[in-house]
C-alpha positions as CSV (number, residue, x, y, z in Angstrom):
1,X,-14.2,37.1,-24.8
2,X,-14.6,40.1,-22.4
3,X,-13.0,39.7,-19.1
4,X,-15.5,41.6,-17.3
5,X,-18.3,39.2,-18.5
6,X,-19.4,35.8,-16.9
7,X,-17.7,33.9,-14.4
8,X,-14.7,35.8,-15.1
9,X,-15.5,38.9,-13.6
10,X,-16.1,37.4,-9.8
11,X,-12.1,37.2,-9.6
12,X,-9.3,39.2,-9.2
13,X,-8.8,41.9,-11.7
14,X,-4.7,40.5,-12.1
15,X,-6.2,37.1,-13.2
16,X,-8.6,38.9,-15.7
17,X,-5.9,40.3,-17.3
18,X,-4.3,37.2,-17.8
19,X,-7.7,35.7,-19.0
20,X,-8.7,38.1,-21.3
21,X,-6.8,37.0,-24.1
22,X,-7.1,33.3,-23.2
23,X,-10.3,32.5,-24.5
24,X,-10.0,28.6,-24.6
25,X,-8.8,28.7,-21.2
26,X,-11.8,30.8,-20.0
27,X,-13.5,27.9,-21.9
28,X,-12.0,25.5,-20.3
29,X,-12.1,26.8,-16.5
30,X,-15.6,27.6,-17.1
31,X,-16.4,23.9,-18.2
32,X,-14.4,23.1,-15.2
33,X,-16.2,24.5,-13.1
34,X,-19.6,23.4,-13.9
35,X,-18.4,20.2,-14.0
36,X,-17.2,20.7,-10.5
37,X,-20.1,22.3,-9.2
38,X,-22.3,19.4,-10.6
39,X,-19.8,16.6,-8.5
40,X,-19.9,19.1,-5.1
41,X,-23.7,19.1,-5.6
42,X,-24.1,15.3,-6.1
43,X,-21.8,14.6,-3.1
44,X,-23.6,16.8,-1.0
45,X,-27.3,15.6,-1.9
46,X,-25.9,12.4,-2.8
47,X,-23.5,11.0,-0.2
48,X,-25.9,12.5,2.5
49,X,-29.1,10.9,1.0
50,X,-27.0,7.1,-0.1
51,X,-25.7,6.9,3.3
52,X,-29.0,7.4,4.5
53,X,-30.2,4.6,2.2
54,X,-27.3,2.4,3.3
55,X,-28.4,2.6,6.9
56,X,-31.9,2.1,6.1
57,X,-31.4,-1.3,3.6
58,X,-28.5,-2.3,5.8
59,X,-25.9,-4.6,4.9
60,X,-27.6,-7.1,2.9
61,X,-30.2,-5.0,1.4
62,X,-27.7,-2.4,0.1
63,X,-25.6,-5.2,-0.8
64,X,-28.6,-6.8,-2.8
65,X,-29.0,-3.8,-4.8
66,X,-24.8,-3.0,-5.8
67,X,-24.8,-6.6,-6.7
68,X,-27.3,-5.6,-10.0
69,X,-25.4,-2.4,-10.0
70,X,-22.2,-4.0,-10.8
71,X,-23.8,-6.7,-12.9
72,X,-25.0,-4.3,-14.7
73,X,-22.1,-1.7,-15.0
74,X,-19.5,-4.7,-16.3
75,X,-22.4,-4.8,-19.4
76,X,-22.5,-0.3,-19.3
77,X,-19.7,-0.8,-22.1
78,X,-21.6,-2.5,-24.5
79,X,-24.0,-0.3,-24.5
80,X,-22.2,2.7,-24.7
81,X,-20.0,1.3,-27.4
82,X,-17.2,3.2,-26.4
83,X,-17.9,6.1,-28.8
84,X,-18.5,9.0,-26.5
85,X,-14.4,9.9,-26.8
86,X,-14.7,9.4,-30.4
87,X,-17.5,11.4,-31.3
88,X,-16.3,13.8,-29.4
89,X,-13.1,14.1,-30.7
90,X,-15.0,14.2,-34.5
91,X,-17.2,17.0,-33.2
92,X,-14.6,18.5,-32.6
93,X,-12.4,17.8,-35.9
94,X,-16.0,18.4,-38.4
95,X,-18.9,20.1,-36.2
96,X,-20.6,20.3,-39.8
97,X,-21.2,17.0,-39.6
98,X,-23.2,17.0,-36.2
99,X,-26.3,15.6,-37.4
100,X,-24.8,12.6,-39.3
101,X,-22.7,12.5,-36.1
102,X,-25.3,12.1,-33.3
103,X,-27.6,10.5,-35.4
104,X,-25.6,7.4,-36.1
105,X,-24.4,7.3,-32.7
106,X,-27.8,7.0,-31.7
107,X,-28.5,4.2,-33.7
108,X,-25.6,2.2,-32.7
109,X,-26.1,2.7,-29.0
110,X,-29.7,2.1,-29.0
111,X,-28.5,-1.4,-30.3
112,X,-26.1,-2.0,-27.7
113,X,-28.3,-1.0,-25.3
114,X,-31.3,-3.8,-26.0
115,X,-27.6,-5.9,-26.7
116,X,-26.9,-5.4,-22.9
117,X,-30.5,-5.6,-21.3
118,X,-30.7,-9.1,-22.9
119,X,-27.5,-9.8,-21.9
120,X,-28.1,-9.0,-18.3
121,X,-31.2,-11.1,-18.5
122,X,-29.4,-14.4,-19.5
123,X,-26.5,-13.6,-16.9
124,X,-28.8,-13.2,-13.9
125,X,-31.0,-16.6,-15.1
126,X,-27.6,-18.3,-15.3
127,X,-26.0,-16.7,-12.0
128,X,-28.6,-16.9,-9.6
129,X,-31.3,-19.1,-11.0
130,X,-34.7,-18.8,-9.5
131,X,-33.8,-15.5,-7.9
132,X,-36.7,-13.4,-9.0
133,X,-35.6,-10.4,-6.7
134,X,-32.0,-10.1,-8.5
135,X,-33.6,-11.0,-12.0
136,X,-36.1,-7.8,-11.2
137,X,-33.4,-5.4,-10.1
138,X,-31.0,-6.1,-12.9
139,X,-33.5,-5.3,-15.3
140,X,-34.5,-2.1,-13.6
141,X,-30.7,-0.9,-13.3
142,X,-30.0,-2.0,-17.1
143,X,-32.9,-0.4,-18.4
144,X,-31.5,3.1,-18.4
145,X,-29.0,2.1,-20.7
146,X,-32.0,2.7,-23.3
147,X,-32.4,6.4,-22.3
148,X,-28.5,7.4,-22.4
149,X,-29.1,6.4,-26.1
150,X,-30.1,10.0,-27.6
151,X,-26.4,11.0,-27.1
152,X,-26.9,14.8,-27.3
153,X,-24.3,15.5,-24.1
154,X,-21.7,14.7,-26.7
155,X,-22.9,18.1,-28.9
156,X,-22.3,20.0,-25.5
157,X,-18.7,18.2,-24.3
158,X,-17.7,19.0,-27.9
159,X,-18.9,22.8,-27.7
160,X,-16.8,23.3,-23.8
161,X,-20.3,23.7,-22.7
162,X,-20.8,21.4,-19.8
163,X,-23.6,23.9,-17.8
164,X,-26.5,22.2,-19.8
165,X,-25.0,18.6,-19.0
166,X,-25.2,19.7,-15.2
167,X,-28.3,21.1,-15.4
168,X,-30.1,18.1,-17.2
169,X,-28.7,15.6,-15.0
170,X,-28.4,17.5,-11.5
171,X,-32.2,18.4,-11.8
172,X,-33.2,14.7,-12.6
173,X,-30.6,13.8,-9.8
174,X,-32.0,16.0,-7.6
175,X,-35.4,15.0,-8.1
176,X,-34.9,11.5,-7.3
177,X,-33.1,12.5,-4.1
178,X,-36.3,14.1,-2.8
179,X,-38.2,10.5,-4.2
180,X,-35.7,8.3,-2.2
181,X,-36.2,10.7,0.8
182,X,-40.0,10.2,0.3
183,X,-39.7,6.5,0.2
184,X,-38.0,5.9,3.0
185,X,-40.0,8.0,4.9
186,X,-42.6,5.8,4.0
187,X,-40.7,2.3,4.3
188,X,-40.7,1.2,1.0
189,X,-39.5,-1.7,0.1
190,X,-35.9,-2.6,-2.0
191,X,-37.5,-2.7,-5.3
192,X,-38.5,0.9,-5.2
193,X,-35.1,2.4,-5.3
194,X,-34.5,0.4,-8.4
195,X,-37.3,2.2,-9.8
196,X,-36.0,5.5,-8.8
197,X,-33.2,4.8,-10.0
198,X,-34.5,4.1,-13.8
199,X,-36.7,7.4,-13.8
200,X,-34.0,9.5,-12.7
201,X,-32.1,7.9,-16.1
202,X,-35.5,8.8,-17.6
203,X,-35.5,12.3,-16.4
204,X,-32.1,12.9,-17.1
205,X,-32.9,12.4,-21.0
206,X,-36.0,14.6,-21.1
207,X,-34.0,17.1,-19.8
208,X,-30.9,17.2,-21.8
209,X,-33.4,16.7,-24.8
210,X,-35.3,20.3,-23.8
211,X,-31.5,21.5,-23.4
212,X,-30.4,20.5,-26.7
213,X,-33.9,22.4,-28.4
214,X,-33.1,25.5,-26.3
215,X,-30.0,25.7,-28.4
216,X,-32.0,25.6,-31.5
217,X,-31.1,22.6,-32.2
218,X,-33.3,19.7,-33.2
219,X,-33.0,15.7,-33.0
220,X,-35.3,15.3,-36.0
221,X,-32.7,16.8,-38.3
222,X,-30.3,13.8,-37.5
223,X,-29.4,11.2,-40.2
224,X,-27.8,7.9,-39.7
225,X,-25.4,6.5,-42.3
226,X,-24.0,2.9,-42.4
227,X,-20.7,4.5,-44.0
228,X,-20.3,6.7,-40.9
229,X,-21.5,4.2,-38.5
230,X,-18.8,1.4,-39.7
231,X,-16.2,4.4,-39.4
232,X,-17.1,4.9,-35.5
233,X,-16.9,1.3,-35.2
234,X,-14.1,0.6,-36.7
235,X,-12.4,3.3,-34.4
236,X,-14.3,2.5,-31.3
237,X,-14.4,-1.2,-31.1
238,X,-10.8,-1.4,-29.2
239,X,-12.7,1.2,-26.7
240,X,-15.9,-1.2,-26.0
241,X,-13.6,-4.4,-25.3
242,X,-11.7,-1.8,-23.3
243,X,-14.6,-0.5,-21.4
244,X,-16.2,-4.0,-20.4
245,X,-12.6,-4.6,-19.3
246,X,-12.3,-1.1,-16.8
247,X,-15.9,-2.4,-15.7
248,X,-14.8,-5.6,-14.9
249,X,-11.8,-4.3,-13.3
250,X,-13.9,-2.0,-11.2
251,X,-16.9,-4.2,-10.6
252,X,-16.7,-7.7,-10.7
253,X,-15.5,-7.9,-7.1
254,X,-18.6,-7.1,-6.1
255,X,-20.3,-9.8,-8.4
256,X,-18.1,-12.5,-7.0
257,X,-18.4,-11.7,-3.2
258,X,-22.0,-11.8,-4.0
259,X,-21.4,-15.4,-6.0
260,X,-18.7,-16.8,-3.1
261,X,-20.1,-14.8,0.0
262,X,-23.1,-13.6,0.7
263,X,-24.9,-10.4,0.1
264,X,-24.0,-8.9,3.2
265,X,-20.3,-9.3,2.4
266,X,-21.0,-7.4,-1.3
267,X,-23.2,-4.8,1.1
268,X,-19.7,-4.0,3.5
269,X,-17.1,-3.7,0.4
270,X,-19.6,-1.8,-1.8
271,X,-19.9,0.6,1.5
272,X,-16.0,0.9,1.0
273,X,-15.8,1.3,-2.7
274,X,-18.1,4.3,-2.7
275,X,-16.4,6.5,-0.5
276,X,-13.1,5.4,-2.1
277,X,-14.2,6.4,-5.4
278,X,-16.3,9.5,-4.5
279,X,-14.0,11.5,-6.0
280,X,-12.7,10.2,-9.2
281,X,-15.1,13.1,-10.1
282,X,-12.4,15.7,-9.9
283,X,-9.4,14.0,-12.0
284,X,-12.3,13.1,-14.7
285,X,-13.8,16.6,-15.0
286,X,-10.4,18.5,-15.1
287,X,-9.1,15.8,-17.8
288,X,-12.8,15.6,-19.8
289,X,-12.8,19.7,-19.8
290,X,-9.2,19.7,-21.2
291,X,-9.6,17.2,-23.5
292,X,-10.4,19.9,-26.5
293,X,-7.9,22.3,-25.3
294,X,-5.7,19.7,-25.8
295,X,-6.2,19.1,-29.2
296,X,-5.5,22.6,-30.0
297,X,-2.7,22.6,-28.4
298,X,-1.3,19.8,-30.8
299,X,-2.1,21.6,-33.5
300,X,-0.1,24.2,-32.5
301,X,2.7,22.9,-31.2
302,X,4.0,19.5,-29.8
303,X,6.1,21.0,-27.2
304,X,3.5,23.4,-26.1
305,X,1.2,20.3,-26.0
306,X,3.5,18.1,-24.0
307,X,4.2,20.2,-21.7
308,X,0.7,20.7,-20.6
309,X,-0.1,17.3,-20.7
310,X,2.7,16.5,-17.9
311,X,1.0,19.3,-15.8
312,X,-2.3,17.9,-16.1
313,X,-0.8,14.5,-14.6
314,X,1.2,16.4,-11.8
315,X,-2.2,17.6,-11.0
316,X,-4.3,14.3,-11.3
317,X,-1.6,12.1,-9.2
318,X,-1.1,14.9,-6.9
319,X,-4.6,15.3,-6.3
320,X,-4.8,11.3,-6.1
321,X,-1.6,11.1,-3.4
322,X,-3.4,13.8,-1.1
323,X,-6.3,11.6,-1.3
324,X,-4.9,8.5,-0.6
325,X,-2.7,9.7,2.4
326,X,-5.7,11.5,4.2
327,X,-7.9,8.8,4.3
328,X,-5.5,6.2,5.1
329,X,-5.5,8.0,8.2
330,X,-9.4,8.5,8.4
331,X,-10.7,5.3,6.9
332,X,-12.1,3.7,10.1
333,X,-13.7,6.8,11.5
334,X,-15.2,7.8,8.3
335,X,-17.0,4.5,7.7
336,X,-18.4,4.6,11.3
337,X,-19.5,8.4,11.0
338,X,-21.2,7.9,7.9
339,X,-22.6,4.4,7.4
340,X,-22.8,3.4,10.9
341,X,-20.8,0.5,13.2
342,X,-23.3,-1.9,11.2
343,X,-20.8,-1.6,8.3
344,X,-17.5,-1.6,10.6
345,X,-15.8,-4.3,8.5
346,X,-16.1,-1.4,5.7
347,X,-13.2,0.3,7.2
348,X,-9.8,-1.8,6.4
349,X,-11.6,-2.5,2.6
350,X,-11.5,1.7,2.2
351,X,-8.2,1.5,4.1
352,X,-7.0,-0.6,0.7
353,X,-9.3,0.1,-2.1
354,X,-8.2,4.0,-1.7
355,X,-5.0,3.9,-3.1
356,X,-6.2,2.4,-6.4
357,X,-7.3,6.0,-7.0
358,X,-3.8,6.9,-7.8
359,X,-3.3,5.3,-10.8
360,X,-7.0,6.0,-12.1
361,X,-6.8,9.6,-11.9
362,X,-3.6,9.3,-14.0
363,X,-5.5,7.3,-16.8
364,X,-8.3,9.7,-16.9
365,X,-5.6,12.1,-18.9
366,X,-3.7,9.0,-20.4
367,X,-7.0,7.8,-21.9
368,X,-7.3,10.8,-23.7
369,X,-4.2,10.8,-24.8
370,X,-4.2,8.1,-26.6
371,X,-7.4,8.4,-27.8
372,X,-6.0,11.5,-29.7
373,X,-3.0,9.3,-30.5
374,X,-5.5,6.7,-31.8
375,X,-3.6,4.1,-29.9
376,X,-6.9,2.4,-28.4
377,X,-5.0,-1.3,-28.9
378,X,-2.5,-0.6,-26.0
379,X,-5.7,0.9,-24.1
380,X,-7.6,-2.6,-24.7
381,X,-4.4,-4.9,-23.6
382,X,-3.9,-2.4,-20.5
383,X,-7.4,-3.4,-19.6
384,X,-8.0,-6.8,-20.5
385,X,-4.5,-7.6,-18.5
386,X,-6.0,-5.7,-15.6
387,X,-9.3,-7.4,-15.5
388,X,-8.0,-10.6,-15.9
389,X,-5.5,-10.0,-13.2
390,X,-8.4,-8.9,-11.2
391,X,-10.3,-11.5,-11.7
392,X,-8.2,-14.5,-11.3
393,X,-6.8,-12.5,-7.8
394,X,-10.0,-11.9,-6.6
395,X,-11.2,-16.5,-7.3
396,X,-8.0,-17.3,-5.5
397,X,-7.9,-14.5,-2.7
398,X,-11.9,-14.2,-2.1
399,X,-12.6,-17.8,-0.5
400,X,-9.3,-17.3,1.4
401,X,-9.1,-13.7,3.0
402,X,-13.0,-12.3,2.4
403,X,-13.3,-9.1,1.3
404,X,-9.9,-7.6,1.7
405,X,-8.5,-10.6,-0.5
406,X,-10.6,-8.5,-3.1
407,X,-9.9,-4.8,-2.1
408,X,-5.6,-6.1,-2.5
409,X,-6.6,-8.1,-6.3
410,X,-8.4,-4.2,-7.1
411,X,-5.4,-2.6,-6.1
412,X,-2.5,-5.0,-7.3
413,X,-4.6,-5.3,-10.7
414,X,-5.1,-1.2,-11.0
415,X,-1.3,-0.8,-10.4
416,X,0.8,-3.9,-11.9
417,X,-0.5,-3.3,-15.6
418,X,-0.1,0.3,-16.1
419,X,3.6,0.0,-14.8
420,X,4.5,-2.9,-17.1
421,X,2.8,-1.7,-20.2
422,X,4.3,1.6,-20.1
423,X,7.6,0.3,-18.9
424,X,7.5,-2.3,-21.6
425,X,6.0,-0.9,-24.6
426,X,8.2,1.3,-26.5
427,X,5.5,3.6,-27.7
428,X,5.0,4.0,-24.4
429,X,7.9,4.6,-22.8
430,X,7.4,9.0,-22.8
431,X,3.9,8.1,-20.8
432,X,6.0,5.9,-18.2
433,X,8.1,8.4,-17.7
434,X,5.7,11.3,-17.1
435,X,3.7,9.3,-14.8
436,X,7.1,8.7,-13.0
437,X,7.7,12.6,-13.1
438,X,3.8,13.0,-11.4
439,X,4.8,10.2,-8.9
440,X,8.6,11.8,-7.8
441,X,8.0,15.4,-6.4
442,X,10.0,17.8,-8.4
443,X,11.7,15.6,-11.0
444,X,10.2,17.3,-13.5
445,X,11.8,20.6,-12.0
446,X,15.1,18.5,-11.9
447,X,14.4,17.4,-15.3
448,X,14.3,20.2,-16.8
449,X,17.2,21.9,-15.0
450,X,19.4,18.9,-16.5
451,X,17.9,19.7,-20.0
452,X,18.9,23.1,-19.3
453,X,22.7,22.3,-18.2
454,X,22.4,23.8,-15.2
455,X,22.6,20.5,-12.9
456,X,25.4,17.9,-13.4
457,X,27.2,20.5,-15.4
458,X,26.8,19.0,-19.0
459,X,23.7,20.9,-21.1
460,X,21.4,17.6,-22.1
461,X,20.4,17.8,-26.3
């Protein structure tokens, strides 16, 4: 790839030279970036035009609309199927097979996807009988699940090639930014933003569909085969028990301050949680964008690939510390500043929930990694331990402490697992140790000076 070409040639002619013969890392900076530029736009646009929502619904209204969020994100596994990482990681391995690929995980995602929407359907009926309102906008939310069906963003995660990803879905974002604007200029009611909220999923696939034909490439030539769909399965199925698990982890909080509280309670902690998780963006972009690189690397050496692996999770926990410490510091003030003093009680939840981000931007690279290890098991008991742990935390400490009982049951269940499994497990004792390295400042300098012999005065085999 020629340095001079592309993004490369806006920097510094030293680091051209270093890039010129790199080209997977050119790849992978450039993905990076897009990526990146994609989050930076959404927070922007987004955080400016959701706290404006937020004020507008208030409390109870924004709290009536997370609550069929999250209902409907604890049922986003099932659809999905937990095959994006897999197919991926086949693209990858056989891009020869594409068609058979993509065309299969079409089929089996179009099934989970009705699977879910009914799902959702008999969940609501059951949860909140008679509640036509939450019946309506748990429909609306699950009904994009149909639409993220035609996987063809998993063609370009598997090429590096993440600008036609941000295009597709910023310009449908964007879109429905300006809608949202438009309704609330015109006081619409609640309902509408659900709707939005569908056609941006709508939008999203049109235009990642035009993206994928602009590559010559054509949906029509995809097969489906029951061989290669069994196969996916068969790999992925740890991965959908272990995704309805993260999305329990992550969202049934929500559901069960809306089940024991009230719906202005679910609209002050879900104020909280989005600014806490605002940008898990950055650790899943960096680690999604590496994720080929790093199979590579395997291939070509185990040390080589180890190595970079640890300094992908000195960067991920580093970047999660920073986080955690500045807005422990800021959590009040920012809740006021951007949601209002209507969501006051916002501020100690953030306080709290923000130093769950710690351990998820570590698992955004340890998720890949043993994906590539094809140890998906230990990913599904890391899971189901934490969302049980969450759930039972958040029954006992909900009715007892409000709110922050549930923001300490996120955090005790996004930490406690991950120690003890990789403490405990021998396989993964090397991960427990390397998060322990990204955790310690410079013990994996002092590390490798005592592999070296050059500390303690004994060289270590």
């Amino acid at each position: 790839m020629n340095p001079n070409s592309g993004w490369v040639k806006f920097l510094p002619k030293s680091i051209q030279a270093r890039l010129s013969s790199r080209n997977n890392l050119q790849a992978v900076l450039g993905n990076s970036a897009w990526q990146v530029t994609d989050k930076i736009v959404r927070m922007g646009v987004g955080v400016l035009v959701g706290l404006w929502v937020a004020r507008y619904l208030g409390p109870r209204g924004f709290g009536e609309l997370n609550y069929a969020i999250a209902l409907t994100s604890v049922l986003g596994a099932v659809a999905n199927l937990g095959l994006d990482s897999i197919v991926i990681r086949e693209l990858v391995r056989a891009p020869e097979r594409k068609n058979v690929l993509l065309g299969s995980t079409f089929v089996l995602k179009l099934a989970g996807s009705l699977l879910a929407l009914f799902t959702v359907i008999i969940l609501v009926s059951v949860l909140r009988p008679g509640d036509k309102l939450a019946l309506l906008l748990t429909v609306l939310s699950s009904s994009g699940f149909l639409f993220q069906s035609v996987s063809v963003d998993l063609y370009f995660q598997a090429k590096v090639q993440s600008k036609y990803i941000v295009l597709s879905t910023s310009g449908a974002f964007l879109l429905m930014a300006l809608v949202k604007v438009g309704l609330m200029l015109m006081g619409a009611p609640l309902v509408a933003f659900a709707w939005a909220g569908l056609c941006e999923f709508v939008l999203a696939a049109v235009f990642i569909l035009l993206a994928y034909s602009i590559k010559h490439q054509s949906i029509w030539q995809w097969k489906y085969s029951p061989s290669v769909m069994r196969s996916l399965l068969r790999d992925s199925w740890p991965l959908i028990l272990t995704g309805i698990s993260v999305m329990i982890t992550m969202r049934v909080d929500q559901v069960l301050i809306g089940q024991l509280l009230n719906d202005k309670e679910v609209g002050l902690y879900s104020a909280a949680v989005r600014i806490s998780e605002i940008w898990y963006f950055i650790p899943i972009s960096i680690a999604s964008s590496t994720f080929p690189a790093l199979i590579e690397s395997k291939k070509q050496s185990i040390e080589v690939f180890y190595r970079r692996l640890q300094h992908l999770y000195d960067l991920l926990v580093g970047i999660g510390i920073a986080v955690a410490l500045g807005m422990t510091f800021l959590s009040g003030l920012a809740i006021k500043l951007l949601y209002g003093h209507a969501y006051a009680g916002s501020g100690p939840v953030l306080n709290i929930l923000i130093w769950s981000g710690i351990p998820v931007a570590f698992g955004c690279a340890w998720s890949n990694w043993m994906v590539l290890e094809n140890r998906t098991r230990t990913m599904f008991l890391l899971q189901v331990t934490a969302a049980i742990v969450n759930f039972i935390l958040n029954l006992l400490l909900i009715p007892r402490f409000g709110i922050l009982g549930s923001a300490y049951a996120t955090l005790i269940s996004y930490w406690a697992p991950l120690i003890l499994i990789t403490a405990m497990m021998k396989s993964q004792h090397r991960a427990f140790l390397m998060l322990c390295r990204s955790l310690i400042p410079f013990s994996g300098y002092f590390a490798a000076k005592i592999r070296e012999g050059k500390l303690g005065g004994t060289k270590v085999a």
